[in-house]
C-alpha positions in Angstrom: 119.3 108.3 75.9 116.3 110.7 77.3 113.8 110.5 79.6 110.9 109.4 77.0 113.2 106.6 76.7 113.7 105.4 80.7 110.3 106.2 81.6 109.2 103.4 78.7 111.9 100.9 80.1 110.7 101.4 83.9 106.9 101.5 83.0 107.8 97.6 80.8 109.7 97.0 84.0 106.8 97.4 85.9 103.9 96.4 83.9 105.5 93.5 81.8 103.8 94.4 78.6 104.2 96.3 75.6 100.6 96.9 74.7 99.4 98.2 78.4 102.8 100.1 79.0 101.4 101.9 76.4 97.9 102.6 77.6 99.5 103.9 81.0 102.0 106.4 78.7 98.9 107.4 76.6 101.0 106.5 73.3 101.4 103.9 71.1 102.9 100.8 71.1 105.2 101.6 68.4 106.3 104.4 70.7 106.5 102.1 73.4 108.8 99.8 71.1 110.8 102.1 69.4 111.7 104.1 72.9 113.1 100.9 74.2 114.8 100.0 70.7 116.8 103.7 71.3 117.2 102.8 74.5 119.0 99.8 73.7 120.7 101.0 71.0 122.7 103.6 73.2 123.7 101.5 75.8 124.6 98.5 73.3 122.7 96.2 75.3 119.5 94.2 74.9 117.2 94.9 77.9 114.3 92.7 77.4 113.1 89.0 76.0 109.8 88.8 74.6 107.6 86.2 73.5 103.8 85.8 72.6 102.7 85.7 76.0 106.2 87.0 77.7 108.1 90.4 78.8 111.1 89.4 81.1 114.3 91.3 81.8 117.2 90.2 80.5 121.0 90.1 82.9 121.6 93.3 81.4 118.1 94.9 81.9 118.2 93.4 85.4 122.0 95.4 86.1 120.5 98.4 84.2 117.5 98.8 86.0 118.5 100.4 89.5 120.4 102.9 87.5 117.4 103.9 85.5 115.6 104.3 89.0 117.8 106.3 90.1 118.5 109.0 86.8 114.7 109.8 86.6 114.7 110.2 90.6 118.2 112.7 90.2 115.5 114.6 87.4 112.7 114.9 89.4 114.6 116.4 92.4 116.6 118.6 89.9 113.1 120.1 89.1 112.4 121.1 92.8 115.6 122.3 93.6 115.7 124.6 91.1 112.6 126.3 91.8 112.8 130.3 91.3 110.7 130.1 94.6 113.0 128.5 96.5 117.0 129.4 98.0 117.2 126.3 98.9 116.3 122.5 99.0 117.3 119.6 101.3 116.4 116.0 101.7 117.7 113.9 104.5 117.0 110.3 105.4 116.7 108.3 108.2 114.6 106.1 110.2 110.7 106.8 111.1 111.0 106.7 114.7 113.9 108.9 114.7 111.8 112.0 112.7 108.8 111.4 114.6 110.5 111.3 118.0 113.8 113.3 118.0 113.7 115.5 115.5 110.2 116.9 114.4 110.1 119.7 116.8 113.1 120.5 115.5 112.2 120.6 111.8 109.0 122.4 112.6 111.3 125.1 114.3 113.4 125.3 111.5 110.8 126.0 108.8 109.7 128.9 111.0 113.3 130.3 110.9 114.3 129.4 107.3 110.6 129.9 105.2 112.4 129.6 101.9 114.1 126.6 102.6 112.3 123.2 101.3 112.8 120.1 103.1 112.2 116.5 102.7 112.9 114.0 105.3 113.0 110.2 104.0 111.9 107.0 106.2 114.1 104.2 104.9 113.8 100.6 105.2 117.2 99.3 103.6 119.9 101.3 106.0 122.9 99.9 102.8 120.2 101.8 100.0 120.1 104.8 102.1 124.0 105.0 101.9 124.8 103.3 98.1 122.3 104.9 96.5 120.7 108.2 97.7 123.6 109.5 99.6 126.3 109.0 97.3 124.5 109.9 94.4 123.5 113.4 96.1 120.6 112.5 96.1 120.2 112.6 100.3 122.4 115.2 101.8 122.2 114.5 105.2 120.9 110.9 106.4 120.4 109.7 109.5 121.9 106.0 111.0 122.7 103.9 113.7 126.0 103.0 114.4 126.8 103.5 110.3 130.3 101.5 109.5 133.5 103.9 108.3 132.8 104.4 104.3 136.1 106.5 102.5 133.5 109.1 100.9 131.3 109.3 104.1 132.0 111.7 107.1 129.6 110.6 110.1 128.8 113.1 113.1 127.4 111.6 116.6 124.0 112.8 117.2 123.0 110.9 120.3 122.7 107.9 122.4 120.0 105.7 123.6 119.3 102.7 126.1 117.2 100.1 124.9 114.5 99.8 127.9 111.7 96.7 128.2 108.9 98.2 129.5 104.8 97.3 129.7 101.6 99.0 130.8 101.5 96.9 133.9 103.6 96.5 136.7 105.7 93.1 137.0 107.8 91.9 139.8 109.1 89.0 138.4 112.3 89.5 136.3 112.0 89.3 132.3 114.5 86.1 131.4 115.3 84.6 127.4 112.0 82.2 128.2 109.6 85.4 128.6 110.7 86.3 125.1 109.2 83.3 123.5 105.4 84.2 125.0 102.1 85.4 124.1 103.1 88.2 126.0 106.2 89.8 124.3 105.9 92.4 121.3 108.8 92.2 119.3 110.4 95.5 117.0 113.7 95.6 115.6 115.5 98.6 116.6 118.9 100.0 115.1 122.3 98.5 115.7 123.7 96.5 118.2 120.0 95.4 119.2 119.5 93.2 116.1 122.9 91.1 116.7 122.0 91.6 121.1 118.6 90.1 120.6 119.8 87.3 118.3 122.5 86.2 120.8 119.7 85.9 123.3 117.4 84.1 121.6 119.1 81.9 119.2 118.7 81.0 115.2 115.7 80.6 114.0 113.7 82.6 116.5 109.7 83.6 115.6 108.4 86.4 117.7 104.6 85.8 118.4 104.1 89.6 117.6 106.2 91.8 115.5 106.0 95.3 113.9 108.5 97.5 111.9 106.7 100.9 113.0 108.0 102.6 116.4 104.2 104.3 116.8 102.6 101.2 116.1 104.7 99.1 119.1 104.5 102.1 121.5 100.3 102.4 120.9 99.9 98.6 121.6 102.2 98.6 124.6 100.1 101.1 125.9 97.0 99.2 125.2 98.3 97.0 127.2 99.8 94.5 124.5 102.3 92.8 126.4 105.6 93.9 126.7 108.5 94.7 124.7 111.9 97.0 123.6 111.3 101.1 123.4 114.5 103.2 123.4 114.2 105.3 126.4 114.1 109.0 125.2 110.1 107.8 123.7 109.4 105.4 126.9 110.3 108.3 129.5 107.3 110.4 129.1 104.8 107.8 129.6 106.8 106.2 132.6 106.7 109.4 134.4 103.1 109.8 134.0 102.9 106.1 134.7 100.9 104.8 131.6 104.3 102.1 131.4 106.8 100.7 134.0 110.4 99.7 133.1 110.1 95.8 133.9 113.5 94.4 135.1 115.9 92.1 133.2 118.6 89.5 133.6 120.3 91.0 130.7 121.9 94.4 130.0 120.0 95.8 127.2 122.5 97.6 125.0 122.7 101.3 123.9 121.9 102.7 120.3 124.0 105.5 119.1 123.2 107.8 116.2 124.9 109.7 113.6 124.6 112.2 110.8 126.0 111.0 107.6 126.9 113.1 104.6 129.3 113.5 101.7 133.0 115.1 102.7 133.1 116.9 99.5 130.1 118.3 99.7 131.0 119.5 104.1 131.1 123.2 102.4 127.7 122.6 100.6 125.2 125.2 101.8 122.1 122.3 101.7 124.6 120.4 103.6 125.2 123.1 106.6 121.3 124.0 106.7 120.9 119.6 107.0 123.3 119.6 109.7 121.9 122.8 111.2 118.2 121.6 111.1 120.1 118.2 113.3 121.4 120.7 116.1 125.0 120.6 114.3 126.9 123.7 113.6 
């Protein structure tokens, strides 16, 4: 198995044919074919059904694929990190909001102090990826979740704690009850565990939010544009309630509180991309 041969598979993956899998790689299809033939031969498994009209992954290609993924991504970072420009490289991972709002001061700071050092900071989506696959492979060697359960090859680190706040650019007397959450009104954003499970108990199975986003900067600009109202963790709310642009609005719940933590291989504790991760987090 080489590269030439998983960069054919994934590109067929992609593309689902033979003949333009080919254009994209610049060779021929023959290439194409007898790269995935190889391929196929040295893991004893046939990856792909074809037809006249057809290109479809087989059970195996299906299992085999994710691995695939993840071997050329090892090679690419292997590339970076071994740079002659370079002491060191480190990749952590975590959510958006948490780089933009926590901890980008502190990576700006930290490339002053450490100018040799490369860094790159992931935004996931799956928090269960972030752990199976980029942390445990070494890809990731610091990521960053919320309330992360106990994993045998993981050690976790608290980072901080948040309260989940409702806030909206105008004042309201009235108390926010379940029925407000079912209005024109509310802006809806799922933030990192317990609020998911909290917010379900509230309002039920089967609950549509009029207006929802996955992006932190995205719900904080149209609550400031006067949106509605809806869920901010209050480290990001507090600067704009102290210069009044929002108002915490009042509830007959009690919102819960988000904690975070630093993930990161026990093996690799000793790891000097490891101790630079942690470092760059405020963790010494």
């Amino acid at each position: 198995m080489d590269l030439s041969q998983l960069e054919a598979f994934l590109t067929v993956c992609r593309i689902r044919n033979f003949t333009k899998a080919a254009e994209h790689l610049h060779i021929s299809q023959s290439a194409v074919t007898a790269r995935i033939k190889a391929l196929e031969s040295s893991i004893g498994k046939v990856l792909f059904l074809r037809d006249n009209r057809n290109v479809n992954l087989t059970p195996s290609g299906i299992a085999f694929l994710p691995y695939a993924e993840r071997m050329l991504r090892l090679f690419e970072e292997s590339k970076v990190t071994l740079s002659e420009d370079l002491e060191n490289y480190i990749i952590l991972s975590g959510p958006g909001s948490v780089w933009h709002y926590y901890y980008l001061q502190h990576i700006l700071s930290f490339r002053r102090n450490h100018p040799k050092v490369a860094i790159k900071f992931l935004s996931y989506v799956d928090p269960s990826y972030m752990v199976r696959d980029l942390l445990l492979d070494g890809i990731v060697q610091v990521a960053i979740r919320y309330d992360p359960p106990d994993h045998p090859k993981v050690t976790k680190e608290f980072l901080f704690e948040d309260e989940i706040i409702l806030v909206s650019a105008k004042k309201r007397e009235s108390i926010i009850s379940r029925a407000d959450f079912f209005s024109q009104e509310y802006c809806h954003i799922e933030w990192g565990p317990p609020f998911p499970d909290w917010f379900s108990s509230i309002v039920g199975a089967g609950y549509v939010p009029t207006l929802q986003t996955d992006h932190s900067t995205i719900m904080l600009t149209m609550l400031l544009q006067g949106a509605g109202f809806g869920f901010l963790p209050r480290s990001i709310a507090q600067p704009f309630l102290d210069s009044k642009k929002l108002f915490e609005l009042r509830s007959e719940m009690n919102t819960p509180i988000t904690r975070a933590f630093a993930l990161y291989l026990t093996e690799n504790r000793e790891h000097i991309s490891v101790k630079l991760g942690l470092k760059l987090l405020g963790i010494h």
